[in-house]
C-alpha positions as CSV (number, residue, x, y, z in Angstrom):
1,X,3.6,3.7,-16.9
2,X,6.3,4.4,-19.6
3,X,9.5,2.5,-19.1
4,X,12.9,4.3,-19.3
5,X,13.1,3.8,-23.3
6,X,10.1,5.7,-24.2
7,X,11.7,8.9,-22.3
8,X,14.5,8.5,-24.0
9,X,12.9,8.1,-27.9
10,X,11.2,11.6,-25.9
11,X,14.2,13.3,-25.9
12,X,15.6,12.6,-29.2
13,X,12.4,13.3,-31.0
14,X,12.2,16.9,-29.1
15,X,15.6,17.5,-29.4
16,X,15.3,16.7,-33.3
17,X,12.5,19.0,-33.5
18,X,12.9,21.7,-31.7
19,X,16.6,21.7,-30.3
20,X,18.7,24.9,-31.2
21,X,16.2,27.2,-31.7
22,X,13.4,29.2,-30.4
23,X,10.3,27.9,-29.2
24,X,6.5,28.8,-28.1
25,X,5.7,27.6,-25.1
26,X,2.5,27.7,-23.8
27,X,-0.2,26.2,-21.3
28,X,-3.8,25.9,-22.5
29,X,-5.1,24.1,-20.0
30,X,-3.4,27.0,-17.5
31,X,-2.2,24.9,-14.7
32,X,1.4,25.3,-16.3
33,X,0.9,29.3,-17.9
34,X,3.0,31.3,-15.1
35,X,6.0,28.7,-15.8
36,X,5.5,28.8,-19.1
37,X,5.9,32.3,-19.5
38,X,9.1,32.2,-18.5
39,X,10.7,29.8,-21.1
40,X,8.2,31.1,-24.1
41,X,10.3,32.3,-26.9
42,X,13.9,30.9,-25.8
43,X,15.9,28.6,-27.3
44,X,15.9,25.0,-26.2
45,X,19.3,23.9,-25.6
46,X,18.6,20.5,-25.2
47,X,16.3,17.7,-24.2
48,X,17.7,14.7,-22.2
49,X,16.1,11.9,-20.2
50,X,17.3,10.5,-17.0
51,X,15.7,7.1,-16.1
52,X,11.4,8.2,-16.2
53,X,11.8,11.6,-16.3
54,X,12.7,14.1,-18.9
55,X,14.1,17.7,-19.1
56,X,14.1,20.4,-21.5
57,X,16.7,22.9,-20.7
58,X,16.2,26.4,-21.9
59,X,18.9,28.8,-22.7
60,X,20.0,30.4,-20.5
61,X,19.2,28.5,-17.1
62,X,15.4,27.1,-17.1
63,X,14.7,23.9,-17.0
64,X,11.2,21.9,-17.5
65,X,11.0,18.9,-15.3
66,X,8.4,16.3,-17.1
67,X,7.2,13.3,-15.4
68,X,4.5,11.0,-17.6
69,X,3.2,8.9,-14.6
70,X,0.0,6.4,-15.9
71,X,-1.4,8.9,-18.4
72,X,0.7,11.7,-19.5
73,X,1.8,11.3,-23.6
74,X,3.1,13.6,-25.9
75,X,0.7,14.3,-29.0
76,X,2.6,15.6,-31.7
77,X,1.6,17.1,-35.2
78,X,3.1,19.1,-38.0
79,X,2.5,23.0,-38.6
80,X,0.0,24.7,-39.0
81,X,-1.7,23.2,-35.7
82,X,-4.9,22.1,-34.9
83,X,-6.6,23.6,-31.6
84,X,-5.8,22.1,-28.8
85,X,-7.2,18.8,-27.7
86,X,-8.5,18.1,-23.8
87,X,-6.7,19.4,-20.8
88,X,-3.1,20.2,-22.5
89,X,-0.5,21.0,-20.0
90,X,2.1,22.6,-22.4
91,X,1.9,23.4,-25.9
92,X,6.0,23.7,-27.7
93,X,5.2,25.3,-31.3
94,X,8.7,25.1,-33.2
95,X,9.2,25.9,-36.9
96,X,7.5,22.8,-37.9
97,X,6.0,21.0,-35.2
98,X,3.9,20.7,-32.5
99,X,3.9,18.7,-29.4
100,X,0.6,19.1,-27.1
101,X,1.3,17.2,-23.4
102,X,-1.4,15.9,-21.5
103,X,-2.1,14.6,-18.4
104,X,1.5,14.5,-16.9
105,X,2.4,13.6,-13.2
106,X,4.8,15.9,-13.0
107,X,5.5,19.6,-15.1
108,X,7.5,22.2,-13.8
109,X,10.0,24.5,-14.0
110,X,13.3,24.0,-12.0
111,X,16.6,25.4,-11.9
112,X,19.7,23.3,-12.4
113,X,20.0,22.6,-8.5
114,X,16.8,21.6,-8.0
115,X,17.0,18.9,-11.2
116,X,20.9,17.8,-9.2
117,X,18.9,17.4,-6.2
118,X,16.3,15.2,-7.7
119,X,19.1,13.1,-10.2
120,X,21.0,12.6,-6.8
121,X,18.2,10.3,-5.7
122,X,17.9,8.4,-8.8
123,X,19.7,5.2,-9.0
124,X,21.8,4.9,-12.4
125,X,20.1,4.8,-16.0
126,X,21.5,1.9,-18.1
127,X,20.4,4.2,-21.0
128,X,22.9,6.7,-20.2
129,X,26.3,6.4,-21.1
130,X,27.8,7.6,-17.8
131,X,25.6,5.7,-16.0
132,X,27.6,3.1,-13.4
133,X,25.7,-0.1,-12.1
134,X,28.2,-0.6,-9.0
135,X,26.1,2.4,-7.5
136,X,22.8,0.1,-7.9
137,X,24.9,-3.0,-6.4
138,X,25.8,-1.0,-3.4
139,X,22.3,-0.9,-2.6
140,X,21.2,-4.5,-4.1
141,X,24.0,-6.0,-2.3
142,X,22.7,-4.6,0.7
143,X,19.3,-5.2,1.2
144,X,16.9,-8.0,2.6
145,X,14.1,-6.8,-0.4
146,X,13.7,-9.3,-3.0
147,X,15.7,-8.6,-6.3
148,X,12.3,-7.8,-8.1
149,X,11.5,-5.5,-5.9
150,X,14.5,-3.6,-5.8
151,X,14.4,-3.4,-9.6
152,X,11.6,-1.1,-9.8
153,X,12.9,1.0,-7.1
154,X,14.1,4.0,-9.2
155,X,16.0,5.3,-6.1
156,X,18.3,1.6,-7.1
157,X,17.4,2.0,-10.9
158,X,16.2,4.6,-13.1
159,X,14.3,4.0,-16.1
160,X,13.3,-0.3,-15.4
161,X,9.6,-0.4,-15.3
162,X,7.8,-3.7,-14.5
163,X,8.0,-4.9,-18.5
164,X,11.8,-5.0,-18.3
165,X,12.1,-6.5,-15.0
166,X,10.3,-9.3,-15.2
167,X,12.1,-9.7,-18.5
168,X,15.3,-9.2,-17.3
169,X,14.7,-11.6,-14.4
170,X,13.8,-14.5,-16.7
171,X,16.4,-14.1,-18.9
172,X,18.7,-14.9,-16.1
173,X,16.6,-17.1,-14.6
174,X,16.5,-16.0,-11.6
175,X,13.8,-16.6,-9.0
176,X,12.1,-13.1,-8.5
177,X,11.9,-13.6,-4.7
178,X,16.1,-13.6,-4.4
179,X,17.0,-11.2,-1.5
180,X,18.9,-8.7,-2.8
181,X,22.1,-9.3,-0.6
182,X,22.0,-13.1,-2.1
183,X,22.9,-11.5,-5.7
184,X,26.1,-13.1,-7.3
185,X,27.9,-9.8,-8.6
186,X,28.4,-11.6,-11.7
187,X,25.4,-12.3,-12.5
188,X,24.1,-8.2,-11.6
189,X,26.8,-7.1,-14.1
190,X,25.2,-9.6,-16.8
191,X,21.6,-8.2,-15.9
192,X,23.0,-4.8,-16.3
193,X,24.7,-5.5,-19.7
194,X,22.0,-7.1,-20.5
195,X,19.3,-4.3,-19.7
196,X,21.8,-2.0,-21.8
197,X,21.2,-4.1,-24.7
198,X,17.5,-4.3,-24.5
199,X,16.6,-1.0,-23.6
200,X,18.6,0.5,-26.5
201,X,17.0,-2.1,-28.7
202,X,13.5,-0.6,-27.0
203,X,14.5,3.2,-27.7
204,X,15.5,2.2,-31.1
205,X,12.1,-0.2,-32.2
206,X,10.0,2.0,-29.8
207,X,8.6,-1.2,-28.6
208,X,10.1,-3.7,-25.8
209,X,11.4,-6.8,-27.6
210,X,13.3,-9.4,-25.4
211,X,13.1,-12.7,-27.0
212,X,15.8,-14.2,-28.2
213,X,16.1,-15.1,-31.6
214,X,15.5,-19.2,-31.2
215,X,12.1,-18.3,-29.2
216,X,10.5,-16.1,-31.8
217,X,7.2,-16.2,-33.7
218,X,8.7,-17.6,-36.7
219,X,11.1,-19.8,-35.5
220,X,8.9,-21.4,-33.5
221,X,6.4,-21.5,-35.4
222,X,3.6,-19.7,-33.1
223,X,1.2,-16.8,-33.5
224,X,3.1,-13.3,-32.6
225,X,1.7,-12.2,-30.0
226,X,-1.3,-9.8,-29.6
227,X,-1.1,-6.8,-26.8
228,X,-1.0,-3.0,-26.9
229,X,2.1,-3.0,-25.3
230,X,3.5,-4.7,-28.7
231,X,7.0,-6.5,-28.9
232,X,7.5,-10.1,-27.9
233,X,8.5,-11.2,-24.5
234,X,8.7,-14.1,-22.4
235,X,6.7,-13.5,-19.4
236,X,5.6,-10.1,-19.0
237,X,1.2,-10.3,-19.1
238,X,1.7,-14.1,-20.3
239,X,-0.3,-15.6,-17.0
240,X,-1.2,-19.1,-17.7
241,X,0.4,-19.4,-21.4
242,X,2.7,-21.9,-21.6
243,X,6.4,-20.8,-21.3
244,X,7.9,-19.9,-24.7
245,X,11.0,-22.4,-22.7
246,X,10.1,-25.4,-20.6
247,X,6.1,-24.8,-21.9
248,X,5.4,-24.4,-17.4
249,X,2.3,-21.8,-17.3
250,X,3.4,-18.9,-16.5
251,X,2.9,-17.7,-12.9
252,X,1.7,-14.0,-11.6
253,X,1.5,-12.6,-7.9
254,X,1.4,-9.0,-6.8
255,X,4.2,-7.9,-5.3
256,X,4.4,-3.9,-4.1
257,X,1.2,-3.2,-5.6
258,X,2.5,-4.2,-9.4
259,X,1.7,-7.8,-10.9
260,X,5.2,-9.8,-11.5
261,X,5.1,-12.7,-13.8
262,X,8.0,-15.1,-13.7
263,X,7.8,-18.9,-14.9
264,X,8.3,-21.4,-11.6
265,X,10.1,-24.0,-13.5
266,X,12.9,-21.7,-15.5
267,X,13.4,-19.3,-12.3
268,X,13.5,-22.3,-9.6
């Protein structure tokens, strides 16, 4: 599932293209054509992202509520446009471009209630400037769940997928397991600064990078690494390789129906 960052490169790419002016909104697949009726033809005031979900909001109070899950992607192409391709959702025709989604979780229009409603039980999105992590460490601080557990609840925070928190927890070295309500506060603020940092480096590159410098491909002198998910990282998928610190193989176990990786020797 897309992490937080890829929403986020969404909404500035959308906004980019088709912010500020009018737009054709369509649904040839139909399951979206009443909704998009509505918004066809009015101007898109914005697109935003909070945390996994993103939001075009038309002028003058219509919002689309989009919600990738596993599947859904954006294809986008430039004017004029090609037929459609498989079950498209929603078709946007601006000026110049296109953007065809497919195979979203979620798509639908809300009002500006509704989209309050659903932001209210959201925890806070380090991507977002307003965005406060005491409001996650009321609820970390509180609970008997492990810390990596807890970090993919988006009701505690928005936008960390399972990439970022195994990341995340390794760079701290911190042993995934940690009940919550052991957390130094410290160290969560770190975490928190620290998942600012890499997530804007993500929205920026496109891709999750969270090596540090002295552990990279060239410095170490190894092979980059080879996945579809792209970037280099230190445990995330790495079962069995040798950590890129102490050289321990890197450990996996399913935890809430996701696969955490974590290296036994650096998060003791």
């Amino acid at each position: 599932m897309p992490e937080g960052h890829t929403l986020h490169r969404l909404a500035r790419r959308h906004q980019k293209l088709f912010g500020g002016r009018p737009v054709a909104v369509s649904s040839p697949q139909g399951r979206f054509a009443p909704e998009a009726s509505v918004v066809d033809g009015r101007v898109l005031k914005r697109a935003e992202a909070y945390g996994k979900h993103l939001f075009h909001v038309y002028a003058p109070d219509a919002i689309v509520h989009v919600h990738l899950g596993l599947i859904g992607v954006f294809n986008e192409q430039p004017r004029p446009e090609a037929p459609p391709r498989g079950a498209v959702r929603m078709r946007m025709v601006g000026e110049t471009h296109v953007a065809d989604l497919n195979g979203p979780n979620r798509c639908r229009l809300v009002n500006a209630a509704e989209r309050s409603a659903l932001l209210a039980e959201l925890g806070p999105d380090p991507l977002r400037r307003d965005a406060d992590p005491d409001r996650a460490w009321q609820r970390l601080s509180r609970s008997r769940q492990s810390v990596a557990q807890l970090l993919m609840d988006q009701r505690v925070l928005a936008g960390v997928g399972n990439v970022y928190r195994a990341e995340v927890l390794f760079r701290h070295n911190l042993d995934p397991m940690t009940p919550g309500r052991e957390l130094d506060r410290a160290l969560w603020l770190a975490m928190w600064t620290d998942l600012v940092a890499l997530m804007r480096t993500g929205v920026r590159r496109g891709r999750i990078d969270t090596v540090r410098d002295e552990h990279l491909p060239r410095t170490m002198g190894r092979a980059p690494r080879q996945d579809r998910h792209g970037g280099e990282v230190y445990v995330y998928r790495r079962t069995g390789q040798p950590c890129l610190v102490c050289g321990t193989p890197v450990a996996t176990a399913e935890l809430a129906g996701r696969n955490l990786y974590w290296c036994p020797t650096c998060q003791a």
